[in-house]
N, C-alpha and C positions, 0 to 999 in steps of 0.2 A: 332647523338643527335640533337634535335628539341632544337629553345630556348626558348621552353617550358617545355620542359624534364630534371628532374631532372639531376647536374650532374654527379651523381651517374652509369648513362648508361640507368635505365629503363623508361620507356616512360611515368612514372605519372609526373606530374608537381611538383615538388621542395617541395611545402608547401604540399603537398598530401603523398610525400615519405619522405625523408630525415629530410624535415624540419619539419617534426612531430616529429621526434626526439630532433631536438635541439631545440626545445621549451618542450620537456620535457617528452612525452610519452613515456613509456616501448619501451626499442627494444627488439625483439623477437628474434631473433637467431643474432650467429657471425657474419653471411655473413652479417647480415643488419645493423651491428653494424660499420663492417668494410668499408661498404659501406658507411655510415652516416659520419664517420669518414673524408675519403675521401673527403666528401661534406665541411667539416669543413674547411680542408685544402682549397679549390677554395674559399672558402668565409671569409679566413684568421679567422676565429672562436675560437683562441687558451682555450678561456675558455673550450668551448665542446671537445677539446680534452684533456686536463688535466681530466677532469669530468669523462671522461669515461676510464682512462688510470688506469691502478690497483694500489692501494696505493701501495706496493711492491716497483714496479719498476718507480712509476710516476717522474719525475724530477720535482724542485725546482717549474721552470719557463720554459714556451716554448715561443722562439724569431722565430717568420715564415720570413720568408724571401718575402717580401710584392711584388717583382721583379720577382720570380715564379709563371710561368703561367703554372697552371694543364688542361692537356688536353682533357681527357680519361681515363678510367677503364677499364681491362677487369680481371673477377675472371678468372683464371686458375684453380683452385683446391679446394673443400671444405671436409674437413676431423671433420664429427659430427657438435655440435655448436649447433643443433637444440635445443628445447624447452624441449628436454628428457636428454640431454646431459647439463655437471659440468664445459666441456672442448670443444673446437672447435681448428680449424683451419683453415686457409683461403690464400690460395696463389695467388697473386695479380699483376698486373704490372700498374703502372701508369703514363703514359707519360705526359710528360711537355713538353714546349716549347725547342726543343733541347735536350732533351733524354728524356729516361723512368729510373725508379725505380721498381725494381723486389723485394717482400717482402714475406717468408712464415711466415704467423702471426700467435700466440699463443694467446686465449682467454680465462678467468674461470670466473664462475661467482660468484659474491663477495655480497654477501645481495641475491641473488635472481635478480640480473642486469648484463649485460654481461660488460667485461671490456677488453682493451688489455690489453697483460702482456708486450711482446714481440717478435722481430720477428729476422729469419735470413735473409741473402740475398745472393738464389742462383745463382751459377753462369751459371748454361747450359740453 
């Protein structure tokens, strides 16, 4: 990753990829949603994650831990999500400073907007 490169992984710059999102544009499929996400988290963003978390399962409040340094992304796995698809999924590993985080996430979309619902965390 360039430090110009979103830190999402892909090579457009921030405000070109992700941060078109958290200023408020359509996300187009799971993966870019889970991506964006991600982005939220490096940039402690807790509003954009609530925003985009499904009413269902959203919590109250989310408290980020401001001492978490996110590293990197890599998708592992995308199961549907696209623009034709109600449902996605998206399995992910995201390393911080001192370990990684392994998530296979649940996504539906709610209005016609992609949201997470939930996810597990495997263990192989």
């Amino acid at each position: 990753m360039t430090t110009r490169s979103c830190p999402c992984g892909l090579p457009e710059p921030y405000e070109e990829c992700c941060g078109r999102f958290h200023s408020g544009a359509a996300v187009p499929t799971a993966e870019a949603l889970m991506r964006s996400r991600y982005c939220a988290f490096v940039k402690g963003d807790a509003g954009y994650l609530l925003r985009t978390w499904h009413p269902r399962t959203r919590p109250g409040r989310l408290d980020l831990d401001p001492g978490t340094r996110w590293t990197g992304l890599e998708i592992l796995d995308t199961v549907d999500g696209s623009a034709f698809h109600a449902t996605g999924i998206v399995e992910f590993r995201a390393s911080y400073r001192g370990g990684a985080l392994r998530e296979r996430s649940r996504f539906e979309r709610v209005e016609g907007a992609w949201v997470y619902v939930d996810g597990e965390f495997p263990e192989r």
